[in-house]
C-alpha positions as CSV (number, residue, x, y, z in Angstrom):
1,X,-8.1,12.1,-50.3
2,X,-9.3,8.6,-50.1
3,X,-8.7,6.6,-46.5
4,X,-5.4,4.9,-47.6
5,X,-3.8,7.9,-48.9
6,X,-3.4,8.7,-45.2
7,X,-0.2,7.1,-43.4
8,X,0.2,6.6,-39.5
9,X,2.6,9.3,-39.6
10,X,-0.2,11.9,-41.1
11,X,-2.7,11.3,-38.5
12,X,-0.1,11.6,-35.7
13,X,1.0,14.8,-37.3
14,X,-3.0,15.9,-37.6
15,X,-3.5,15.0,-33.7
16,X,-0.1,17.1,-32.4
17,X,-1.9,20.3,-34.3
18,X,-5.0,19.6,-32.9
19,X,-3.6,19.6,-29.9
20,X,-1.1,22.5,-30.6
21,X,-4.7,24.3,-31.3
22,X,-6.8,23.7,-28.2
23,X,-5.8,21.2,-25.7
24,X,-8.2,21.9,-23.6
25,X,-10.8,20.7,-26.0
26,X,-11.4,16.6,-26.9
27,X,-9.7,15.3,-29.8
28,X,-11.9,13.1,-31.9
29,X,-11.7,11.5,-35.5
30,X,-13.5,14.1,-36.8
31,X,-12.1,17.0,-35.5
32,X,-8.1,14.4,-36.6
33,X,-10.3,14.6,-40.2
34,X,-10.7,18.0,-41.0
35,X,-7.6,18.8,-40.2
36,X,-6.3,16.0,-42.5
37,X,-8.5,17.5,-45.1
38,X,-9.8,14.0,-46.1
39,X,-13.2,12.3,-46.1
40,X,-14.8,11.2,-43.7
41,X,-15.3,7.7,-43.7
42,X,-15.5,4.6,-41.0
43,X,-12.6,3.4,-42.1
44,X,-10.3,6.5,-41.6
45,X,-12.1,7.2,-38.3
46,X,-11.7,3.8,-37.1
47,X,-8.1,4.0,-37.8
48,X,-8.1,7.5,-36.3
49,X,-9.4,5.7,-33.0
50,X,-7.4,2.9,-32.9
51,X,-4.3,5.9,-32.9
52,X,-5.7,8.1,-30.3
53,X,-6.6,4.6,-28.1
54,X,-3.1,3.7,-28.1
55,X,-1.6,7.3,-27.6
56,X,-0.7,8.0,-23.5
57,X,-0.9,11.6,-23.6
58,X,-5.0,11.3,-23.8
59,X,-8.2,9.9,-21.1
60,X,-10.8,7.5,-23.6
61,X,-14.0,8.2,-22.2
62,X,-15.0,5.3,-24.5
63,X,-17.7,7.5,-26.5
64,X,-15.1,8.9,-29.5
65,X,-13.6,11.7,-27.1
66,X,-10.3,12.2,-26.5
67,X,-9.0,14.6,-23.5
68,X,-5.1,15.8,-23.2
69,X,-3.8,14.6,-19.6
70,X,-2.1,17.4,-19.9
71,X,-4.7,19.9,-19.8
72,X,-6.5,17.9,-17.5
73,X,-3.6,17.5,-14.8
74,X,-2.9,21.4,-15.7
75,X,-3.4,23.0,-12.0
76,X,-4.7,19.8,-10.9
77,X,-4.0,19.0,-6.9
78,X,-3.7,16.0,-4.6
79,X,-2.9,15.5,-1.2
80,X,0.6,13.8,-0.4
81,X,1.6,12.4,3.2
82,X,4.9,11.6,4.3
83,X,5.1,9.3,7.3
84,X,6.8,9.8,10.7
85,X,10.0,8.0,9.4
86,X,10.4,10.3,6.4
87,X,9.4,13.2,8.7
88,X,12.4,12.0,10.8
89,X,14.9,11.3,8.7
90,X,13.7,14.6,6.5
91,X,13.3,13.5,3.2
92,X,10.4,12.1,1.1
93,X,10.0,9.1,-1.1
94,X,9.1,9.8,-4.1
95,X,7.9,6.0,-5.4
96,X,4.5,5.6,-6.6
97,X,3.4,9.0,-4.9
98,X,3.4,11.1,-8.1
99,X,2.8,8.7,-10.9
100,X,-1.2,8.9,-10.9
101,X,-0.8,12.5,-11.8
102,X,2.1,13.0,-14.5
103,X,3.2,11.5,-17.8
104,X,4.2,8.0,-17.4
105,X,7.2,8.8,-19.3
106,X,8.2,10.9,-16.1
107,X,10.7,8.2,-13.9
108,X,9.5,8.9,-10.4
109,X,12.7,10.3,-9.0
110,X,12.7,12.3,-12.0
111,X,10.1,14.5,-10.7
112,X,10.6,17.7,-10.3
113,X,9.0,18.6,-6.6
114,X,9.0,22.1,-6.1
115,X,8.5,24.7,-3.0
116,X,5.8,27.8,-2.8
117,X,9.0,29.6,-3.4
118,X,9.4,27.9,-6.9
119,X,12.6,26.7,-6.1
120,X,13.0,22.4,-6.6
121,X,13.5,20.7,-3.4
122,X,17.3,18.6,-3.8
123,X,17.5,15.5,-4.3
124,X,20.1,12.9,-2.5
125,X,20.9,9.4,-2.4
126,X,20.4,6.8,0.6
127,X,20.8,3.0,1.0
128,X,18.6,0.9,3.2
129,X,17.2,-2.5,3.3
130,X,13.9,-3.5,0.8
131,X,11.6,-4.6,3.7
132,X,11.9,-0.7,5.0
133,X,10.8,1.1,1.5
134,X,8.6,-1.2,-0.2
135,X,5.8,0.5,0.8
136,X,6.5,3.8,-0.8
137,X,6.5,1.8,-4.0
138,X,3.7,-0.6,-3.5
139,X,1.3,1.6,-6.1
140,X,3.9,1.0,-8.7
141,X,3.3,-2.6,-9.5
142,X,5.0,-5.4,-9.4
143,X,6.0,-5.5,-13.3
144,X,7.7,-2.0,-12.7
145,X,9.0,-1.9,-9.2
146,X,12.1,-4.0,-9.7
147,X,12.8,-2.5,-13.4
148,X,12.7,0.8,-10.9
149,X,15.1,-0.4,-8.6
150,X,17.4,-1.2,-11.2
151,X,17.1,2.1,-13.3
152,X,17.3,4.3,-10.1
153,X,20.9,3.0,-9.5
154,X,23.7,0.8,-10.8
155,X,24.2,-0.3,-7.6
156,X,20.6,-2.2,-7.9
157,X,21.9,-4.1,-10.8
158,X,21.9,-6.9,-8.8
159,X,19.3,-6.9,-6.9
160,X,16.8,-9.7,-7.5
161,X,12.7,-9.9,-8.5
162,X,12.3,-11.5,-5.4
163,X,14.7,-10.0,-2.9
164,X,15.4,-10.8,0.7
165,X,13.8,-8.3,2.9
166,X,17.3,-7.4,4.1
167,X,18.9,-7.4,0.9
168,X,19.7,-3.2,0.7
169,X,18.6,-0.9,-2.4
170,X,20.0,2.5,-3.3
171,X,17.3,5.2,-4.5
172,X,17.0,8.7,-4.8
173,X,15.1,10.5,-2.5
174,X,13.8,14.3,-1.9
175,X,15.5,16.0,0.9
176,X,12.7,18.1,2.6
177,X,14.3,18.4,6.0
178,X,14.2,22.4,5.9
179,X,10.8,22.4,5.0
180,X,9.9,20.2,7.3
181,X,11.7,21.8,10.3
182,X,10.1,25.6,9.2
183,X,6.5,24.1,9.5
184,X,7.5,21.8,12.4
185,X,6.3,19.2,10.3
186,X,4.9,16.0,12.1
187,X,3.1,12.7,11.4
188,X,-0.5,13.7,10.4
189,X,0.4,17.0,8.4
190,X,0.4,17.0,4.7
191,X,1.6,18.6,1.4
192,X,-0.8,20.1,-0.5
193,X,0.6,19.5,-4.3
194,X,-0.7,20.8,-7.6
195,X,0.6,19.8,-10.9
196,X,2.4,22.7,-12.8
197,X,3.3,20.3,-16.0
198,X,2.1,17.0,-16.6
199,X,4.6,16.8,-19.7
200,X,7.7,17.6,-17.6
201,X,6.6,16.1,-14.5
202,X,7.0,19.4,-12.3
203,X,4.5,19.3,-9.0
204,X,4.4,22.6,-6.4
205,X,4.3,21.4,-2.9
206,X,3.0,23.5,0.3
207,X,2.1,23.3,3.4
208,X,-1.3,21.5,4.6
209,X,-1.5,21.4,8.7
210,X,-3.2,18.2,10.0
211,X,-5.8,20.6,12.0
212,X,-7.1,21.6,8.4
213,X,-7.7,18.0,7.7
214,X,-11.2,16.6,9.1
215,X,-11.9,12.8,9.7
216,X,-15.4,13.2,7.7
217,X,-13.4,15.1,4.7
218,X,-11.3,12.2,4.2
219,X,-14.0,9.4,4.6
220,X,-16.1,11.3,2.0
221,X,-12.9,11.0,-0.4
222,X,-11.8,7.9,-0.1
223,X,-15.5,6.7,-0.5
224,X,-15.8,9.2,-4.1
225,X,-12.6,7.7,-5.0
226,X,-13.2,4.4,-4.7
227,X,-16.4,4.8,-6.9
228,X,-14.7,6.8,-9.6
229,X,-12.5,3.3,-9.7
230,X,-15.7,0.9,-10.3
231,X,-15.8,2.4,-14.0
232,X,-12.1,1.9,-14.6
233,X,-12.5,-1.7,-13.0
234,X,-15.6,-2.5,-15.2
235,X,-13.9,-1.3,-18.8
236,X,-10.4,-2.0,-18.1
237,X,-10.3,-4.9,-16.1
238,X,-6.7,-6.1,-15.0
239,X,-5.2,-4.7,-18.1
240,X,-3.7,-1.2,-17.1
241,X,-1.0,-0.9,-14.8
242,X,-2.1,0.7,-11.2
243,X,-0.4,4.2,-11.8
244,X,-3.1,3.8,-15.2
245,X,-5.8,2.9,-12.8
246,X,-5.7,5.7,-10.6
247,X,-4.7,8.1,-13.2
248,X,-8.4,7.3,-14.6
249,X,-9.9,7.5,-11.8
250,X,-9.0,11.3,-11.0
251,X,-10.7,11.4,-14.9
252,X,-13.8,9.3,-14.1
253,X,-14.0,11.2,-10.8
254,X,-14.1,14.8,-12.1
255,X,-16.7,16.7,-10.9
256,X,-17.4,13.9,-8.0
257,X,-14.2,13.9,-6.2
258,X,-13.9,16.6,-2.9
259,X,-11.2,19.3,-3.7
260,X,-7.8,18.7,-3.0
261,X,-7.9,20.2,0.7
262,X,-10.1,18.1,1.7
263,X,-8.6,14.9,0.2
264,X,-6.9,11.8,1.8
265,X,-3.6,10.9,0.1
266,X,-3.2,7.8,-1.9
267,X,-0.8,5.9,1.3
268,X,-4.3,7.0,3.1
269,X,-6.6,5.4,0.4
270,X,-4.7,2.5,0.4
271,X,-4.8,2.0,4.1
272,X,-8.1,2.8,4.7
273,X,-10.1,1.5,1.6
274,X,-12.7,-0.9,2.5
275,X,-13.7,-1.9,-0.7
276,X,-10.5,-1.8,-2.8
277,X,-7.9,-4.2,-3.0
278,X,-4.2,-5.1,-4.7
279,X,-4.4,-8.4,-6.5
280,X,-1.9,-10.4,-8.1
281,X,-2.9,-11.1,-11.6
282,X,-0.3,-13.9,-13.2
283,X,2.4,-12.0,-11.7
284,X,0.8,-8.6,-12.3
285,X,-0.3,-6.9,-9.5
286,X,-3.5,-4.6,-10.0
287,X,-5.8,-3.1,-8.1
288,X,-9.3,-4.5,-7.8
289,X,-12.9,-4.8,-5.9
290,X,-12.3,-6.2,-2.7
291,X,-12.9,-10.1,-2.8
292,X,-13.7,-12.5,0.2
293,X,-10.2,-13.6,1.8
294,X,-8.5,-16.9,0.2
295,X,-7.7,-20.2,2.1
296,X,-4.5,-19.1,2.8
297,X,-4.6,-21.4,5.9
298,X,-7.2,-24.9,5.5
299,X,-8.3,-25.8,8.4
300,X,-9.5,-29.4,8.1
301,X,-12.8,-30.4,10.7
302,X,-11.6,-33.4,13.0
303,X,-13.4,-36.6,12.7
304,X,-16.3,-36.9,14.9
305,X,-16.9,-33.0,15.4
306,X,-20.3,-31.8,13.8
307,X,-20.0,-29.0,11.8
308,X,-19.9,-25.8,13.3
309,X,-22.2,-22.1,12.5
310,X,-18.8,-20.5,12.8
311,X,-15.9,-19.6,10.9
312,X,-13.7,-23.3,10.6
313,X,-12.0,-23.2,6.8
314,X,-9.7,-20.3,7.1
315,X,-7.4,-19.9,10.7
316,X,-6.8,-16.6,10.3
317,X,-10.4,-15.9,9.8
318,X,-11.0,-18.4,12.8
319,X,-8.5,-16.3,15.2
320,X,-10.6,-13.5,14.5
321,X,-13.8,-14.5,14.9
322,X,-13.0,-16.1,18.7
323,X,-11.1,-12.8,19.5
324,X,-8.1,-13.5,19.3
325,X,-5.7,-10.4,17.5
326,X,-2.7,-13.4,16.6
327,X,-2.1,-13.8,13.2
328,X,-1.1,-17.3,11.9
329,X,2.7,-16.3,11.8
330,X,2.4,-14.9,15.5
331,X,1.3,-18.1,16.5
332,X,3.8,-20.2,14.8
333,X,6.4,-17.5,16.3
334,X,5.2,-18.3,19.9
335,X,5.6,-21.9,19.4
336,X,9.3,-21.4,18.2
337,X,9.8,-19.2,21.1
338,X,8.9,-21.8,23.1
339,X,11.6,-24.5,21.4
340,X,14.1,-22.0,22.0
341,X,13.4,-21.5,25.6
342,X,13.4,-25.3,25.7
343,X,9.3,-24.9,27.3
344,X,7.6,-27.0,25.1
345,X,4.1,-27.4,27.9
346,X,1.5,-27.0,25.4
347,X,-0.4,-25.7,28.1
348,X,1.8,-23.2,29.3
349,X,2.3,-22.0,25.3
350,X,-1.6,-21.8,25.3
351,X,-1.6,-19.4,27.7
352,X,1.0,-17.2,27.2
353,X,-0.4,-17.0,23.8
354,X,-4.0,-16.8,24.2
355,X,-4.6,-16.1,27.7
356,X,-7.2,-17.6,29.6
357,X,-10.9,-18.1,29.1
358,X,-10.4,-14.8,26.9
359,X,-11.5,-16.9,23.5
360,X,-15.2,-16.6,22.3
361,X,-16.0,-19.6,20.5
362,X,-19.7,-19.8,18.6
363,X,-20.0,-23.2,19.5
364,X,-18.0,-26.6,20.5
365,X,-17.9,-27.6,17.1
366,X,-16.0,-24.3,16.6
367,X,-13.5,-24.8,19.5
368,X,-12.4,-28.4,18.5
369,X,-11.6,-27.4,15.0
370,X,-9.0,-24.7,16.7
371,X,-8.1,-26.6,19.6
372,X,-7.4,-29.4,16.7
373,X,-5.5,-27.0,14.8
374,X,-3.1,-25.2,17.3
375,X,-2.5,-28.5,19.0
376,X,-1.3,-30.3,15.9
377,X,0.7,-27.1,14.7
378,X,2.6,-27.5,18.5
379,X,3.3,-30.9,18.0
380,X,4.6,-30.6,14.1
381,X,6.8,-27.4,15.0
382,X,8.2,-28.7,18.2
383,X,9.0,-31.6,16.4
384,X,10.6,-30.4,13.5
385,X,12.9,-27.9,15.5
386,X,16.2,-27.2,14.0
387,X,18.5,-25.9,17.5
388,X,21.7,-25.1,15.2
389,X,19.3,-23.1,12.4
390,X,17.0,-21.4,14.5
391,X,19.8,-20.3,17.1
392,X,21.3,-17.2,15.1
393,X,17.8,-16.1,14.7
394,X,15.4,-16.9,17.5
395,X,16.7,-13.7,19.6
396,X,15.1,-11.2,17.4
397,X,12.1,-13.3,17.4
398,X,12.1,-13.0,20.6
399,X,12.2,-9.4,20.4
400,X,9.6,-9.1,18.1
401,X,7.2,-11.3,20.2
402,X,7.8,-8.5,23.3
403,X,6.1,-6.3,20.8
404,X,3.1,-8.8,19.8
405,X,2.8,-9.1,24.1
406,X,2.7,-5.3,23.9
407,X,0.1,-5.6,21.9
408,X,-2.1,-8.1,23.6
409,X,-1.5,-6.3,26.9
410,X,-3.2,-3.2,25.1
411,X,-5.7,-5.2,24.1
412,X,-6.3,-6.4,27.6
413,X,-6.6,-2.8,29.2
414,X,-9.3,-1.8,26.5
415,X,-11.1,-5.2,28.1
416,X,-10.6,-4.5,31.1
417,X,-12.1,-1.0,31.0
418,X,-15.3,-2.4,29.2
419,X,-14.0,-0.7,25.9
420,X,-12.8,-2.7,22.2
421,X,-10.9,-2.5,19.4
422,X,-13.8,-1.3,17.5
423,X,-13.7,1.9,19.2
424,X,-10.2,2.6,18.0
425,X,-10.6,5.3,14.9
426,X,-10.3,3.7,11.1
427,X,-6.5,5.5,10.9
428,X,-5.2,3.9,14.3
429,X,-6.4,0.5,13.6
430,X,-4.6,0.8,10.0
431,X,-1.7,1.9,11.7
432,X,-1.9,-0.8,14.3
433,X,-2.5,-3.1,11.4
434,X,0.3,-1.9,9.2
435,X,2.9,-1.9,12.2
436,X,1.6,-6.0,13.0
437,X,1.8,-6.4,8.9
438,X,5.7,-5.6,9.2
439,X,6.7,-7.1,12.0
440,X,4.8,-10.4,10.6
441,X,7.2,-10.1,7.1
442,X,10.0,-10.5,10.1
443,X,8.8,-12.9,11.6
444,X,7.9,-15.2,8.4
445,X,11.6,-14.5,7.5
446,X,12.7,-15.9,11.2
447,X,10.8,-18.7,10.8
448,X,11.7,-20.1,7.7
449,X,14.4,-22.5,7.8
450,X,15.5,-22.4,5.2
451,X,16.5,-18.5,5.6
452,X,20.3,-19.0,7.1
453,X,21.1,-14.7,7.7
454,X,24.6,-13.6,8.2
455,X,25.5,-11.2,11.0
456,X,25.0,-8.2,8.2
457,X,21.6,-9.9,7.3
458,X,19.9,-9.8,11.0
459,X,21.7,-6.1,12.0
460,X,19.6,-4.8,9.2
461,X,16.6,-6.9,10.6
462,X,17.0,-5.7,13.6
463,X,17.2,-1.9,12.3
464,X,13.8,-2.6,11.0
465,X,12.1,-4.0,14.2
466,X,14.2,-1.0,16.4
467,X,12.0,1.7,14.2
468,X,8.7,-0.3,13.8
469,X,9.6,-0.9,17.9
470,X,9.2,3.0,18.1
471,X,6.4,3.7,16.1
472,X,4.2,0.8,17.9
473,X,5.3,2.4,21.6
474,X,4.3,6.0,20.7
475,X,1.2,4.4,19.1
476,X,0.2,2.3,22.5
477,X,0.7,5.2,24.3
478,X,-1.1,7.7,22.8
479,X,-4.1,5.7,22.6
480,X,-3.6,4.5,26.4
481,X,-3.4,8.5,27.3
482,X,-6.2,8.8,25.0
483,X,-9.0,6.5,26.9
484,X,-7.2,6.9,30.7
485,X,-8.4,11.1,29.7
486,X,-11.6,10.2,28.9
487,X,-13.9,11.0,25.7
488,X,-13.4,14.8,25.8
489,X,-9.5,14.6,25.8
């Protein structure tokens, strides 16, 4: 039969027998051919291609072959790890933490996650602000996160593309809090999942203690998975959506990536990734190579000062480099704080927010640009204070600043016994970075006038800074025991 004897609906019927035959094997025009009982000719395999290409059930290795996901997820396992909040409250999101590993047609709550006993794990509904569970979802993308919220629940019909961080969504969650309590489940411990059916989305879950999971096993991952990702980054692009990105990646990485055991979970990759980044795309968020940070904040050089051989375009970048651990928001926050208390001695904000002779410039040229900067910030923020709009909300900012003095205080006990930051471990300076990430969403709320909360509005605010609150206090404290016992603790 000649090449145009063949409709789209006869090579999609060719490809399902092929794979009815052997999914384990590739697919490719030829084998689509003979099983069309046609010629072979560019033409037919072209079209052939262009069919498989655009088909979601199959991995393109770009040379003509064409694998099943299906056969390749078949038994396939990945490391999951709920956080202390989920451990607490026992449940588990399910958001983007399945959707690398079955069939996109799979709606994440749809999953069905499964015990060692076989038996699913039920499913139940709760209803808390976005700022909370944003994270889960994160690895969904922007384009699909909010068509998520509003196909998990009517009740997020209204919800908007760009919600307020107290604003509440509804979603359906697993309930895990038996299994949790049996293996007296706590933050550090993992599920060990496989993949039972990629088609129907059905994942096994057991039990993987955090003393099974070695620091050096999870570097070596994360480092293998991040170069399975440079091919997809190369060929791809930004075109796929991330749940595509990492889905090829587990393909690209077969035979390279440690087993599952031994593997950090994608919340872990994320966290702890050096060289991979999200990026916003046109509205489209995707993963990518890390890039240098943008000019979020321009610092301009004042007139007369000589350029300086440190950092001076960037004042987050700056605040690093002299050794300070503020972020621009914090310091904007302690400059409110100080309009609210009705202190407005630039001095006395200096201090309470830098401390004293604690700031390691690289030169004078250096020190005027932030001396410049913080100075004029003072003088437009103090300035421009709004009493009546900042009143409802300058309390909690207040309480979140008692956390961001927390903080520094740590800060100054590693100092003061000769030790730094740098000796924290990669996981606690993520999760010291992710709790100061959070709070710092607050606080750009707080600051903004522009943002006028209800009562309703800053109870759920105040929810959110109560549990991050926690978390940061049983991480300070930890860490203090940690170095007070001494290295062999």
């Amino acid at each position: 039969m000649a090449e145009s004897d063949f409709t789209i609906g006869d090579i999609e019927s060719a490809i399902d027998s092929c794979l009815r035959r052997n999914s384990d094997a590739p697919v490719t025009a030829g084998t689509v051919i003979r099983q069309l009982g046609g010629r072979k000719t560019k033409a037919l395999a072209d079209r052939i291609d262009r069919t498989l290409t655009g088909d979601d059930r199959f991995f393109d290795d770009g040379k003509g072959n064409f694998t099943s996901r299906a056969a390749f997820f078949r038994n396939y396992e990945f490391v999951l790890t709920p956080d202390e909040w989920e451990i607490q409250e026992g449940i588990l999101f399910p958001g983007h933490r399945f959707a690398a590993y079955v069939s996109p047609a799979v709606f994440p709550s749809e999953t069905k996650l499964c015990g060692p006993d076989g038996k699913p794990f039920a499913a139940k509904q709760i209803n808390v602000p976005v700022s909370q569970v944003f994270h889960y979802h994160l690895l969904l993308g922007s384009e699909q996160l909010f068509d998520f919220f509003t196909a998990e629940s009517a009740a997020n019909a209204n919800l908007s593309r760009r919600p307020q961080p107290t604003d509440l969504v509804t979603l359906n969650v697993f309930d895990l809090a038996d299994f949790y309590r049996k293996h007296k489940f706590t933050a550090g411990d993992a599920l060990l999942c496989r993949v039972d059916d990629w088609c129907d989305g059905r994942v096994t879950a057991a039990f993987l203690p955090a003393d099974d999971r070695k620091e050096s096993d999870l570097k070596k991952w994360i480092a293998a998975y991040e170069k399975a990702l440079d091919p997809v980054f190369d060929r791809f692009e930004s075109y796929p959506e991330i749940p595509e990105q990492l889905a090829y990646a587990c393909f690209t990485g077969a035979g390279e990536l440690p087993e599952a055991g031994k593997s950090a979970s994608l919340d872990e990759f994320v966290r702890r990734t050096n060289q991979v980044e999200i990026n916003f795309d046109s509205d489209h968020t995707v993963l990518a190579k890390r890039q240098a940070e943008p000019d979020d904040y321009p610092v301009e050089l004042p007139e007369g000062v000589l350029l300086s051989r440190g950092e001076t375009g960037e004042i987050g970048s700056l605040l690093r480099e002299i050794g300070s651990p503020l972020t621009p928001i914090e310091v904007d926050s302690y400059i409110l704080d100080c309009c609210y208390a009705r202190e407005l001695d630039f001095e006395e904000f200096f201090a309470r927010a830098f401390g004293r002779e604690k700031l390691k410039f690289v030169d004078e040229g250096q020190q005027a640009v932030f001396y410049n900067y913080v100075e004029e910030r003072f003088e437009e923020l103090t300035e421009t204070y709004n009493r009546v709009d900042d009143e409802p909300k300058a309390p909690l900012r207040s309480t979140i600043l008692e956390l961001v003095d927390d903080r520094l205080a740590f800060f100054d006990f590693l100092s003061s016994i000769d030790k730094s930051a740098s000796e924290l471990s990669q996981d606690d300076l993520k999760e010291l970075a992710a709790l100061s990430m959070q709070l710092d969403e607050v606080l750009k709320l707080l600051n903004d006038p522009g943002y006028t909360p209800d009562a309703g509005d800053l109870d759920r605010l105040a929810e959110t800074v109560e549990l991050r609150t926690d978390e940061q206090e049983a991480l300070i404290a930890r860490l203090t025991d940690r170095f007070e016992s001494g290295p062999n603790q």
